[in-house]
C-alpha beads as a LAMMPS data file, in Angstrom:
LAMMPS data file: protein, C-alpha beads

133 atoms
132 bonds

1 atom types
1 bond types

-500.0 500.0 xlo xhi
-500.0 500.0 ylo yhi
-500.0 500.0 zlo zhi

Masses

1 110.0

Atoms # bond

1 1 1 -166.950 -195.321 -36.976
2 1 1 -167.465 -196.683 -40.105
3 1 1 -170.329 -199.845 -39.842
4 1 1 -173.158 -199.746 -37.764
5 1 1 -174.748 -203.025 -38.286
6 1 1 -178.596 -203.734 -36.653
7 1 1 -179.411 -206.942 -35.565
8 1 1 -183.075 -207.009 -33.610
9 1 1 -182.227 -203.217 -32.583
10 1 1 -178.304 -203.366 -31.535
11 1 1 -175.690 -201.437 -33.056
12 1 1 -172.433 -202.651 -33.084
13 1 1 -169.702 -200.062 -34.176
14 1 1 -166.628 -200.931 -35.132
15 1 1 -162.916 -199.694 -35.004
16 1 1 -159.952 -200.926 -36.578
17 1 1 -157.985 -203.089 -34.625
18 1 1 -160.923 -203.860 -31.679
19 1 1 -161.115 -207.693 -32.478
20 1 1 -163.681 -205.978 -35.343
21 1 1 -162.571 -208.640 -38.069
22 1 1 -164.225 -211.631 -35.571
23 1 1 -167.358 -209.119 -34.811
24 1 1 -167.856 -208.498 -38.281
25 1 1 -167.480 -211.816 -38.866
26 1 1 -170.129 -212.936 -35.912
27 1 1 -172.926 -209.828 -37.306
28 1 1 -172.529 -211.074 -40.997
29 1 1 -173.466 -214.758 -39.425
30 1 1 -176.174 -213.311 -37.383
31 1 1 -177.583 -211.465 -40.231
32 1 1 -177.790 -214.384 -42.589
33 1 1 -179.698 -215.871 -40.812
34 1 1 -180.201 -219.469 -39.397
35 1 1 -178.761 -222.149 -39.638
36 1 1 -175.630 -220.179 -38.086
37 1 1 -172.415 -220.949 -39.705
38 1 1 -169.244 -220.719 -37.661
39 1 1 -167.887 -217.437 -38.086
40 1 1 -164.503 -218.277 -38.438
41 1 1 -165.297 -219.567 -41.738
42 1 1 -166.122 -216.319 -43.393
43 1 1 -162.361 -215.289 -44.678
44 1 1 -161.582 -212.076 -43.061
45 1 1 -161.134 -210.272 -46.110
46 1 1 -164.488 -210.752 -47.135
47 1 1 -165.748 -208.768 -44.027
48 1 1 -164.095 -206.116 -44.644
49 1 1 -165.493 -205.450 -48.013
50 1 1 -167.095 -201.692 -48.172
51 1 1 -170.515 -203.095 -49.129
52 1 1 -171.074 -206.551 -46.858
53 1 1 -172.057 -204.246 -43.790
54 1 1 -175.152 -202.001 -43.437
55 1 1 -173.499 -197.908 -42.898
56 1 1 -175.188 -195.643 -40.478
57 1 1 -174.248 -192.815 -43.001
58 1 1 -176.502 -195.305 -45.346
59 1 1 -179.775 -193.960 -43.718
60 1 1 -181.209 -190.501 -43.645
61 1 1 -179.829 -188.054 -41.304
62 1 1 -183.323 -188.994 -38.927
63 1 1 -183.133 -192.596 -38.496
64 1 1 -179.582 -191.859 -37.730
65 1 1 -180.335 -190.413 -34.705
66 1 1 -182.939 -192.164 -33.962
67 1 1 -180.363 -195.438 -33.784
68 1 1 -178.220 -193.410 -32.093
69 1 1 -180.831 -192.794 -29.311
70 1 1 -182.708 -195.702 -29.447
71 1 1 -180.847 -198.749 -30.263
72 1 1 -178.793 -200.379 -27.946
73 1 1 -175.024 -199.515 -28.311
74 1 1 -172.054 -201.384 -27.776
75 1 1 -168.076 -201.010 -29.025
76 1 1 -165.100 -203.101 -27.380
77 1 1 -162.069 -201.181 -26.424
78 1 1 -158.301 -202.373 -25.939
79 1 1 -155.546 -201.509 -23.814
80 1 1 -153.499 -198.948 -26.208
81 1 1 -150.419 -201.293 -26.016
82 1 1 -152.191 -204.361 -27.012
83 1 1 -153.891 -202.544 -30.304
84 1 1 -150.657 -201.212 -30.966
85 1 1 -148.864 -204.690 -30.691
86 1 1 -151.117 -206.675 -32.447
87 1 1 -151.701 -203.872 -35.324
88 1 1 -147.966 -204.184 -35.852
89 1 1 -148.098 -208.431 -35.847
90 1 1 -150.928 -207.492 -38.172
91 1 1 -149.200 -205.103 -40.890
92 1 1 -145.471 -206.563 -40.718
93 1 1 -145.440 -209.918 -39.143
94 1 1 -147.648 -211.602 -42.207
95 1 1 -147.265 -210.618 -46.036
96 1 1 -148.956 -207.404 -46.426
97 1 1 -147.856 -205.687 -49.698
98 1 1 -148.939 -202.255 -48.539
99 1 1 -147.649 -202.177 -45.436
100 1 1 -143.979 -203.252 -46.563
101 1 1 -144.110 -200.891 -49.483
102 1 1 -145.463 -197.371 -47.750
103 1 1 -144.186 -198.274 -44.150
104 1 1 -142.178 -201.323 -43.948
105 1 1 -138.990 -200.484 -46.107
106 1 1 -138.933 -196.842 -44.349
107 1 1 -138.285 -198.467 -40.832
108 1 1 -136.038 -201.075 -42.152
109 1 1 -134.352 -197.941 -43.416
110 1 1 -134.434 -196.028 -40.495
111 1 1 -134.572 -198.404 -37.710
112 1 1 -133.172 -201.557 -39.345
113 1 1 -129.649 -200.429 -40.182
114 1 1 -130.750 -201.358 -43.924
115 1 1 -129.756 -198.457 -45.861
116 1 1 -130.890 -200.446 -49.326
117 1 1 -134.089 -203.050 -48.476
118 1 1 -135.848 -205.213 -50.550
119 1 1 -138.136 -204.296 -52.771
120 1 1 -140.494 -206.744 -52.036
121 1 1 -142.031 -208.347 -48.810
122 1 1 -141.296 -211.511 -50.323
123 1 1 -137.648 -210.617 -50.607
124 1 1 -137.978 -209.209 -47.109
125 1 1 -139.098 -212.469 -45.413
126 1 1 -136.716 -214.678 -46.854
127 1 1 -134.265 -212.664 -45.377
128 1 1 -135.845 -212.591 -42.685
129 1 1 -135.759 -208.927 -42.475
130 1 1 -139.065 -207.430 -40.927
131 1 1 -139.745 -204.275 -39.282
132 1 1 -139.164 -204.607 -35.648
133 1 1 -139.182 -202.759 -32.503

Bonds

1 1 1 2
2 1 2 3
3 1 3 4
4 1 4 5
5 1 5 6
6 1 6 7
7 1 7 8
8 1 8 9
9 1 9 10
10 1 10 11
11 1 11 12
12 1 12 13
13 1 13 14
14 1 14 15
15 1 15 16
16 1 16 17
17 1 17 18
18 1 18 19
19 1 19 20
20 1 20 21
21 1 21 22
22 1 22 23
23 1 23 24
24 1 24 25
25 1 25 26
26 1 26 27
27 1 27 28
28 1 28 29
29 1 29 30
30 1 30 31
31 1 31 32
32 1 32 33
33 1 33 34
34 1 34 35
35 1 35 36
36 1 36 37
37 1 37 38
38 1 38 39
39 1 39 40
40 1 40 41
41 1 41 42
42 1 42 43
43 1 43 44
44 1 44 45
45 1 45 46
46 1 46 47
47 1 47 48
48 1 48 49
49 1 49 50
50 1 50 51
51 1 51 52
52 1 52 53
53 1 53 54
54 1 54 55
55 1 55 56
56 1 56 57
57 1 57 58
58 1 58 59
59 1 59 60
60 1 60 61
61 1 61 62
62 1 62 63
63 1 63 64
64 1 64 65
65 1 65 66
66 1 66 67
67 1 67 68
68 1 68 69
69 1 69 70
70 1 70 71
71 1 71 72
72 1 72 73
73 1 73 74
74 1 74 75
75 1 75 76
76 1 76 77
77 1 77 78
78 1 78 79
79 1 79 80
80 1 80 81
81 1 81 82
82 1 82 83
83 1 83 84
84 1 84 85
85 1 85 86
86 1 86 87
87 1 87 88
88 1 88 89
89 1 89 90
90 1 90 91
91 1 91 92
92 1 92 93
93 1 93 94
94 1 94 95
95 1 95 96
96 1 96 97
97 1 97 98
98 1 98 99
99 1 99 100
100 1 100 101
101 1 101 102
102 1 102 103
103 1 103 104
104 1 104 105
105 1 105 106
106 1 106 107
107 1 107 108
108 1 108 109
109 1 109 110
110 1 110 111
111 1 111 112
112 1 112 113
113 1 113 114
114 1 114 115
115 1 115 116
116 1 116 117
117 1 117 118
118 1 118 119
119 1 119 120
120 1 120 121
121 1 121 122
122 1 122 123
123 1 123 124
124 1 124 125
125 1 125 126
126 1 126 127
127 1 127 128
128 1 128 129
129 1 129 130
130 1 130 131
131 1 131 132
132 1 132 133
């Protein structure tokens, strides 16, 4: 758990790959106040920016637990499959520099019958090489 945003005495924690970029998205709204904005019109990166959410770690070690105890809870969980499927459409099926660099060209390697692939994800998708299952 990494944010634990309050809005009138809810916590909402998040994990990665739990629909949290739209529930981010939806607690930034609600805690700007009205009038509401549509949350899909808060880019996604933005969200996930270290210091746009409140952290419970933020607050001293007794209001903490006093969230914890008090404050209505809530987290969303998938079915593994799903969060593994869409974490993959996530990481290979869009650019994502990262992914293709530390992951990416490893499977293409090892799974892809690519002994030599690109360098770049760029490269990659115009050869329509991705990492696939």
């Amino acid at each position: 758990m990494r944010h634990a945003e309050e809005i009138q005495r809810m916590q909402k924690l998040f994990y990665a790959q739990v629909a949290s970029t739209n529930w981010k998205r939806f607690m930034f709204i609600l805690k700007q106040g009205e009038p509401y904005k549509d949350p899909m019109s808060i880019p996604g990166h933005l969200v996930h920016h270290y210091n746009k959410l409140t952290h419970l770690s933020s607050f001293p070690k007794p209001e903490q637990k006093a969230r914890l105890k008090y404050y209505t809870k809530f987290l969303f969980v998938r079915d593994p499959f799903v969060r593994l499927i869409s974490a993959y459409q996530s990481k290979f099926q869009r650019y994502n520099k990262y992914y293709y660099q530390y992951f990416g060209r490893t499977i293409l390697r090892r799974y892809g019958g690519q002994p030599n692939p690109p360098q770049s994800e760029e490269k990659a998708f115009e050869l329509n090489l991705r990492p696939s299952f």
